[in-house]
matplotlib code that plots the C-alpha trace (Angstrom):
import matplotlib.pyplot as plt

x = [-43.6, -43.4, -41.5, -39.4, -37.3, -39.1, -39.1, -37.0, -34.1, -36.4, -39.1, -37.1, -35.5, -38.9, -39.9, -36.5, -37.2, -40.7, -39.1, -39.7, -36.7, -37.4, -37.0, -33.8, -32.7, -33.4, -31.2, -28.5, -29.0, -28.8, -26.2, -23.7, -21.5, -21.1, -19.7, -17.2, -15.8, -15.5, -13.6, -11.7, -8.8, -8.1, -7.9, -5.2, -3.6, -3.8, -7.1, -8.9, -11.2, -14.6, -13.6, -13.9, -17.0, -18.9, -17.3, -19.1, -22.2, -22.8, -22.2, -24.8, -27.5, -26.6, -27.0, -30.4, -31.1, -29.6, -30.7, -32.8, -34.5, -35.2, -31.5, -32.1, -28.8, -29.5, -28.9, -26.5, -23.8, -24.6, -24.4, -21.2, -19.8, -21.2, -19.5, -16.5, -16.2, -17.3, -14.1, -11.4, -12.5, -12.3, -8.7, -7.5, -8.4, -6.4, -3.6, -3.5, -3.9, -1.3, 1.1, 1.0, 1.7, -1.8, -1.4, -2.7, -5.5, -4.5, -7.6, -6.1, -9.3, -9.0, -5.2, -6.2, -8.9, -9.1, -12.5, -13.7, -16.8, -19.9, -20.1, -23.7, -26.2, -25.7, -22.3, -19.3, -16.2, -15.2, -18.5, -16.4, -14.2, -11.2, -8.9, -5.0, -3.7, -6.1, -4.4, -1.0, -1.7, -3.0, 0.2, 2.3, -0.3, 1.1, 3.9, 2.2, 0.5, 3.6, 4.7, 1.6, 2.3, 5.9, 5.3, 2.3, 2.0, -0.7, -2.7, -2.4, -3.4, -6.2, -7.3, -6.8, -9.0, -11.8, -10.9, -12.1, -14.8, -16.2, -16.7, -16.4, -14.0, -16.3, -16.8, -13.2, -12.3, -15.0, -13.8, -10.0, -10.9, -8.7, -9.5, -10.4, -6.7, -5.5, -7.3, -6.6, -2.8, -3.0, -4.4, -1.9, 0.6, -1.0, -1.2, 2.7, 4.0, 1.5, 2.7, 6.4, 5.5, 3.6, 5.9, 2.6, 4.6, 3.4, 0.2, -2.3, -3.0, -6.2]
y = [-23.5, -19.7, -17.4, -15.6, -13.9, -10.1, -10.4, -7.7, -9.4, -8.2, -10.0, -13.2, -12.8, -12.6, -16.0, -17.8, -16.7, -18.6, -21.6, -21.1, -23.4, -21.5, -18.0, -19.1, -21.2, -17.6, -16.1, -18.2, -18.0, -13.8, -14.0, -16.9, -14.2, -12.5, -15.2, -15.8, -12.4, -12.6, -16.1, -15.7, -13.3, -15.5, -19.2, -17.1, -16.4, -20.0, -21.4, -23.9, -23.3, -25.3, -25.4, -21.1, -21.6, -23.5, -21.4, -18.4, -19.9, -20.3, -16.9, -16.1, -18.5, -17.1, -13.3, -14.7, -15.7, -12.9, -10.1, -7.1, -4.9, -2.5, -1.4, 0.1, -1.6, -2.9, -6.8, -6.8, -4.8, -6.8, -10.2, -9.8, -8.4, -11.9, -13.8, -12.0, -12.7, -16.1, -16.6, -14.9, -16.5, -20.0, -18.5, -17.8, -21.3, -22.7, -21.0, -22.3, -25.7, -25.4, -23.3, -20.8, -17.0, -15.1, -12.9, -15.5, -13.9, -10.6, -9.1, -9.1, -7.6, -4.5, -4.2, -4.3, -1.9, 0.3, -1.0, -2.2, -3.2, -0.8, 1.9, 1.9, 3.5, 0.6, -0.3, 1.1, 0.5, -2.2, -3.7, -5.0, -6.7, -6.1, -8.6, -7.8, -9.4, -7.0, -4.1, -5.3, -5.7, -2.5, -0.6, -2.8, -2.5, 0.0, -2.0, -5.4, -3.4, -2.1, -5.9, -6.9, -4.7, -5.8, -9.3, -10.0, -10.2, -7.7, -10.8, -12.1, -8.7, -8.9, -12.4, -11.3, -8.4, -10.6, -13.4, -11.1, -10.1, -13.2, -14.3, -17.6, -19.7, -19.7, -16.0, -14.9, -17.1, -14.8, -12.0, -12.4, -14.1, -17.5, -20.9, -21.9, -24.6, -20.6, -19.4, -21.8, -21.5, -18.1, -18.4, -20.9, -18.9, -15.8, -17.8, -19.0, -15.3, -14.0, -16.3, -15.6, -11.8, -12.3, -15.3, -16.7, -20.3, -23.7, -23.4, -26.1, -26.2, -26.8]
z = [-4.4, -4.1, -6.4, -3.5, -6.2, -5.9, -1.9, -0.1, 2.2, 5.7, 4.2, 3.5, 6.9, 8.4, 6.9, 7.8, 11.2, 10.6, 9.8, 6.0, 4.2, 0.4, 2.1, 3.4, 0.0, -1.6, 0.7, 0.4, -3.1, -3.3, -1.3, -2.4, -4.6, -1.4, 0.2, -2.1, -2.0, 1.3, 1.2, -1.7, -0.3, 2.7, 0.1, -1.7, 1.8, 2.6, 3.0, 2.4, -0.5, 0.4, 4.1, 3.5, 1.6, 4.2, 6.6, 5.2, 4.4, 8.5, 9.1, 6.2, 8.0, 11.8, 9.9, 8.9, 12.6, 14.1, 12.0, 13.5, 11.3, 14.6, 14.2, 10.2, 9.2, 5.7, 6.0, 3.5, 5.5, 8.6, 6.5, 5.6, 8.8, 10.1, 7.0, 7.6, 11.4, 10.7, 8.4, 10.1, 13.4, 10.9, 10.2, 13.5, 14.5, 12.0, 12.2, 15.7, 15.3, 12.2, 14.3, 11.5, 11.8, 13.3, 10.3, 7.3, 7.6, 6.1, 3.9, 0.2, -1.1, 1.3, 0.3, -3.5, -3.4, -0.4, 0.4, 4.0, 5.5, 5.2, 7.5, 8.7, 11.0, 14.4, 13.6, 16.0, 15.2, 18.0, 16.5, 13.2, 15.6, 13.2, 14.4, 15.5, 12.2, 10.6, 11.8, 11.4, 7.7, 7.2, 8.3, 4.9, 2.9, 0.6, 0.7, -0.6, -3.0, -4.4, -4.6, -5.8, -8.9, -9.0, -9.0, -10.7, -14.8, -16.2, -17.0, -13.3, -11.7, -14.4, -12.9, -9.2, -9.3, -11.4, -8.6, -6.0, -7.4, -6.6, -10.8, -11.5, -13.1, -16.2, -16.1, -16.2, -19.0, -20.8, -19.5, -20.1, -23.5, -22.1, -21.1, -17.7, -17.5, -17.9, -15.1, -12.6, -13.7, -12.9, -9.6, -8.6, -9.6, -7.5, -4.5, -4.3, -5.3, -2.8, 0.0, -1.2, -0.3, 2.5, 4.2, 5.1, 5.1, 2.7, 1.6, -0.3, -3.9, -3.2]

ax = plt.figure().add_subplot(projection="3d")
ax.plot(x, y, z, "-o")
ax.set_aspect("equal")
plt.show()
């Protein structure tokens, strides 16, 4: 079995492309925070957790497929422009077949901290394929943030921005210095305040 670890992600991508299953394990490996991040925000808006996960996880293997290191776009920014698209096309979907508002799939982590997608060499614009609810988010943004901030304990804005960052359950019971129970409470109670604010409708515990 090869030690992948030290290979660069073009050099795992190479192999994947070769039919190499431990290059791609590695990958998905490296990458498996990433994915969270990316799902996370759109399981508080109403998501299915695992559904997400998986969700994400495809978009992670079609980067790997899809990936040319000709266009010198790091495959980092162009894997999660794939996981992204992966998850809000997941969203849209859902909302459809749940007759849901088209704007569950509005991107908390952008709201919460003014970051989007990398800008690099290759990608246009129109290439993000920011979808309609997207853009219809950003203009109340300042707005939910505001509400965010109203609504939220300190602890819960604590837990939020550790949720986010894609840290486990485990992780942010170290960090916060509470038990897990207390984590998981605080989530819950994230997500219902969040879809009171948002009038995203009923949403799953899950």
């Amino acid at each position: 079995m090869t030690d992948y670890t030290s290979y660069s992600d073009q050099e795992l991508v190479l192999r994947v492309k070769s039919g190499d299953r431990e290059a791609e394990e590695t990958l998905l490996s490296r990458y498996s925070r990433l994915v969270r991040i990316c799902a996370r925000p759109l399981f508080l808006a109403g998501g299915d957790s695992e559904d997400l996960i998986q969700e994400g996880l495809m978009g992670l293997l079609s980067a790997m497929r899809e990936y040319d290191a000709a266009a010198q776009v790091p495959f980092k920014a162009y894997a999660e422009l794939c996981i992204r698209n992966r998850l809000y096309s997941a969203v849209k979907s859902a909302a459809r077949l749940k007759h849901l508002p088209l704007n569950s799939g509005i991107p908390l982590d952008e709201i919460l901290t003014d970051e989007s997608l990398p800008q690099s060499a290759g990608f246009s614009e129109s290439g993000r394929r920011i979808t309609e609810e997207q853009v219809l988010a950003k203009e109340g943004e300042k707005e939910l943030r505001s509400a965010i901030t109203r609504y939220l304990s300190a602890f819960e804005q604590q837990v939020l921005e550790l949720y986010l960052s894609g840290l486990s359950y485990a992780e942010m019971a170290q960090q916060t210095g509470k038990g897990e129970k207390s984590i998981d409470n605080a989530v819950q109670r994230i997500r219902r305040k969040l879809a009171r604010l948002t009038n995203l409708g009923d949403f799953s515990e899950s």
